[in-house]
C-alpha positions in Angstrom: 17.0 11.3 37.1 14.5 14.5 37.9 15.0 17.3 35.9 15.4 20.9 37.5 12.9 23.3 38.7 14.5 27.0 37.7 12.7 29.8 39.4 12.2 32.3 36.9 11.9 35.9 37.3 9.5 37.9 35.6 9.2 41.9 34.7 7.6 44.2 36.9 5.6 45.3 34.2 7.6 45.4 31.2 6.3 46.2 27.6 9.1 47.2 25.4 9.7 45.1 22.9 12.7 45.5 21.4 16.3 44.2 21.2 17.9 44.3 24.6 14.4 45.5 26.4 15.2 43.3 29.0 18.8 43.4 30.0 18.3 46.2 32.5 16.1 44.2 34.6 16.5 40.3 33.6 20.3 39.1 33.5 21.2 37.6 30.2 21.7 34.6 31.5 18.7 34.0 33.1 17.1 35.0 29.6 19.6 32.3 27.8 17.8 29.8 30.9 14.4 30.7 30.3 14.9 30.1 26.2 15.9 26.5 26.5 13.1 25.3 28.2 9.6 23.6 26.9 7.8 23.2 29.9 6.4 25.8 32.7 4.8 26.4 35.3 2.4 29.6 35.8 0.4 32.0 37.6 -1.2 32.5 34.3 -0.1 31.3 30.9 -0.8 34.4 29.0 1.3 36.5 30.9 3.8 33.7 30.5 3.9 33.8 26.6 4.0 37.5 26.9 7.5 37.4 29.0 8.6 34.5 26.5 7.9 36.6 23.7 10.2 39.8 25.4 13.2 37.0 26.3 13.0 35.9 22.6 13.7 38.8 21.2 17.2 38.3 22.4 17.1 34.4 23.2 15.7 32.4 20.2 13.1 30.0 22.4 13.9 26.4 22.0 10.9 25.3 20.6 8.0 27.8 19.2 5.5 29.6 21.9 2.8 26.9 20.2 5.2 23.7 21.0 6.2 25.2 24.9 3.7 23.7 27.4 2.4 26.0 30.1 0.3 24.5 33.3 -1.3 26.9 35.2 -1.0 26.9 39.1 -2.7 30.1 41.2 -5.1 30.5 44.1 -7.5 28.2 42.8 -5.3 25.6 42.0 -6.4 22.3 44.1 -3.3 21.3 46.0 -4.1 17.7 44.6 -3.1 18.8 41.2 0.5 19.8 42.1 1.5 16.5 41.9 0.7 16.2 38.1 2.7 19.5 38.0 5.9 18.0 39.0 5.1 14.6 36.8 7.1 16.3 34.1 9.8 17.0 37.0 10.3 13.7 37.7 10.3 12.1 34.3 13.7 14.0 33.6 12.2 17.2 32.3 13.7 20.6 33.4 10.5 23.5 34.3 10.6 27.1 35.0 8.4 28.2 37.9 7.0 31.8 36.3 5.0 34.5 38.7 3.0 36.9 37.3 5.6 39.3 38.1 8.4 39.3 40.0 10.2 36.3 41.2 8.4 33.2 42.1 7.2 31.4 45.1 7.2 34.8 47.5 3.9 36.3 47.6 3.4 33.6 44.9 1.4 30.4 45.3 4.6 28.9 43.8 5.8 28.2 47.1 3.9 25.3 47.5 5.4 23.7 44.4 8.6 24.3 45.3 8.0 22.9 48.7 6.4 19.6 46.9 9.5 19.9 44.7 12.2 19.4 47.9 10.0 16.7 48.9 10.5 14.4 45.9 14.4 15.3 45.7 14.1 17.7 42.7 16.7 20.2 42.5 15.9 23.6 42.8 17.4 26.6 41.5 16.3 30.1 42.3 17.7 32.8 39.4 18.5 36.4 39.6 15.7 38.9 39.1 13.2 41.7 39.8 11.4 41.9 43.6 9.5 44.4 44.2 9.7 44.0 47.9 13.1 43.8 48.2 13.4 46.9 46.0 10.6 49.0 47.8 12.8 48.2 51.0 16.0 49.7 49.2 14.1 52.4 48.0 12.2 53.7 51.4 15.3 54.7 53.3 13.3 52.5 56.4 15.0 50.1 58.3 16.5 47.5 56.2 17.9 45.1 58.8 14.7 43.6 60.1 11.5 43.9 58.2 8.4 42.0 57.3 5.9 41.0 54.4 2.2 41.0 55.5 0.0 40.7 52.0 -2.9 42.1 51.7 -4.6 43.7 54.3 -8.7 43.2 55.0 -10.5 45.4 52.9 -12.9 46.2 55.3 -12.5 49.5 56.8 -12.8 48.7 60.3 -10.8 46.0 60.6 -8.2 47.4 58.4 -7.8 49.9 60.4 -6.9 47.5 63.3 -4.8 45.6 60.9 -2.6 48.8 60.4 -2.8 49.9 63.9 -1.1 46.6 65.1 1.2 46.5 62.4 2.4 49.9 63.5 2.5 48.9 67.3 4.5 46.2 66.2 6.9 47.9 64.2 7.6 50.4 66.6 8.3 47.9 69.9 10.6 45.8 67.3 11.7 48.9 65.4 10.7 46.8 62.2 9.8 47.5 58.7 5.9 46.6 57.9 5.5 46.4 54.4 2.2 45.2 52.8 0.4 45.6 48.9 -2.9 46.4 47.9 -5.2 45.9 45.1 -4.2 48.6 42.4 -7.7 50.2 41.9 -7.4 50.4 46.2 -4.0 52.4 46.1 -6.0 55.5 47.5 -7.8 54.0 50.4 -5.1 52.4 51.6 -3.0 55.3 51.8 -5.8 57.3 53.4 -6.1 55.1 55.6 -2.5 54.6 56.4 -2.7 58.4 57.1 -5.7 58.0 59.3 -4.6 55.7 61.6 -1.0 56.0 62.3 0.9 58.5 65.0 1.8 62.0 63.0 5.9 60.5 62.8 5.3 56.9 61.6 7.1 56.9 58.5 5.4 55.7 55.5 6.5 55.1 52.0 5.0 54.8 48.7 6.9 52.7 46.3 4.8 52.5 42.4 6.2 51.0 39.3 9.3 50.1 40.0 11.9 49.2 37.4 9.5 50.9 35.3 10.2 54.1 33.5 7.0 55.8 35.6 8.5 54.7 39.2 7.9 56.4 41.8 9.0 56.2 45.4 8.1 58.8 48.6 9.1 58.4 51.8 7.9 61.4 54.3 5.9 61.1 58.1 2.1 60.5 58.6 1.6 63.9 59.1 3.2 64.9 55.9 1.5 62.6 53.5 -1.8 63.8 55.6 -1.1 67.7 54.5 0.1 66.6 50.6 -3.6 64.5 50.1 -5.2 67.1 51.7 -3.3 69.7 48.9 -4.8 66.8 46.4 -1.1 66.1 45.9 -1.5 62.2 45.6 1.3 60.3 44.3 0.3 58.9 40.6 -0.6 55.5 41.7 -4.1 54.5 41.0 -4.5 51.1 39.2 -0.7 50.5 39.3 1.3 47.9 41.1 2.8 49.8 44.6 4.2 48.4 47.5 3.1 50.4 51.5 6.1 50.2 53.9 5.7 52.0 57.4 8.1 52.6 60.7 7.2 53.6 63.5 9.1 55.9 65.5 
C-alpha cells in the first residue's frame, strides 16, 4: 500500500530557536507530523534541515537530521526525475513535501509532484500553515472575494510596465485583486514602478515579513505611495520577502 504524501508548511522566515518558537505560526500537530517522518521532499535540503531543527526543538525527530533523507526538487529539477521522487511513495513510505517557505505546491514547483502523486493513487494530505499570499490578502483591506496570483513579473522595464498596466485594466473591469512578488533585492523598482504606471486611485499594498516580528503591511492609493517615495519614506523592504497587491478603482 503507498504511503502518504503530507504537505508541509514551512516558516516565513523564522529563526528563533527556542522552546515553543514555532507554535505561533506552525500548529503542534503539524510539528508532531513533520517529526515522525524520514523521508522528504525539498525546494532545497538545507533550508529543510533548518526547519527540522526549529520543529525539534519541541518534536524529538524520529530519526537524527544525518539518518532523514531529503531529495531535492526546484526549477531545475527534470520532470523525468519526479518519478524516482515518489519511488519511496509507492514502496509504503510516508514523505513530506517542504517549500522553501510557506506551504507547498503554490508558487512552489511542488505542484507537479503532487499532481504525479494523484496519478499513482497516493494519498495526499495538505496541513495547516503559513501563506504569505493568503495573508497579504487579509492584510491589504482589497477585495478578498475574487483575486489572483500572477508570479513574477518581467524584469524588463518596458514590458513590466505593460505587465502592470494589464493587470490593472484587468482588475478594474473584474473588480479583482492582482497580487504578484518580486525578487527581494527588486522590492524598490517594483514599487516605483507600480507608482509609475497605475491611475492616481489604484490601490496598492505592500505586505513585508509577515508572521515575522519586522512585518509590515501598507495599503494607501497610487498617488499616495507616489508623494511618500518622493518624501524618501519607503517602506523597509529591501532584500526581504514582500508580497504587491493592487485594485483598481
Amino acid at each position: 500500500m503507498p504511503g502518504t504524501l503530507y504537505l508541509i508548511p514551512n516558516t516565513l522566515g523564522q529563526t528563533e530557536a527556542a522552546p515553543g518558537a514555532l507554535s505561533h505560526i506552525i500548529p503542534e500537530h503539524v510539528q508532531a507530523v513533520t517529526a515522525s517522518l524520514d523521508y522528504f521532499v525539498a525546494e532545497n535540503a538545507k533550508t529543510a534541515r533548518a526547519f527540522l531543527k526549529l520543529v525539534a526543538i519541541d518534536h524529538p525527530l524520529a530519526r537524527t537530521l544525518q539518518e532523514i533523507e531529503i531529495a531535492e526538487l526546484n526549477v531545475n529539477t527534470p520532470a523525468a526525475a519526479l518519478a524516482g521522487l515518489l519511488a519511496p511513495l509507492l514502496a509504503g513510505r510516508d514523505a513530506g513535501l517542504v517549500s522553501e517557505a510557506g506551504v507547498p505546491a503554490v508558487a512552489d514547483p511542488g505542484a507537479d509532484l503532487v499532481r504525479l502523486a494523484h496519478q499513482h493513487g497516493i494519498t495526499v494530505r495538505p496541513l495547516v500553515g503559513p501563506s504569505s499570499l493568503l495573508l497579504a490578502v487579509m492584510a491589504s483591506g482589497l477585495n478578498g472575494q475574487s483575486f489572483a496570483f500572477n508570479g513574477y513579473l518581467p524584469t524588463d522595464p518596458a514590458l513590466r510596465t505593460k505587465r502592470l498596466k494589464e493587470l490593472e485594466q484587468r482588475s478594474r473591469n473584474e473588480k479583482q485583486t492582482q497580487l504578484f512578488i518580486e525578487t527581494p533585492y527588486r522590492n524598490g523598482a517594483l514599487l516605483e514602478a507600480l507608482v509609475a504606471s497605475c491611475q492616481p486611485g489604484t490601490l496598492i499594498c505592500v505586505a513585508t515579513d509577515l508572521s515575522l516580528p519586522t512585518e509590515s503591511v501598507r495599503t494607501m492609493v497610487a498617488n499616495k505611495w507616489k508623494a511618500a517615495l518622493a518624501a524618501g519614506k519607503a517602506p523597509d523592504f529591501h532584500k526581504k520577502p514582500t508580497v504587491f497587491l493592487l485594485l483598481g478603482q
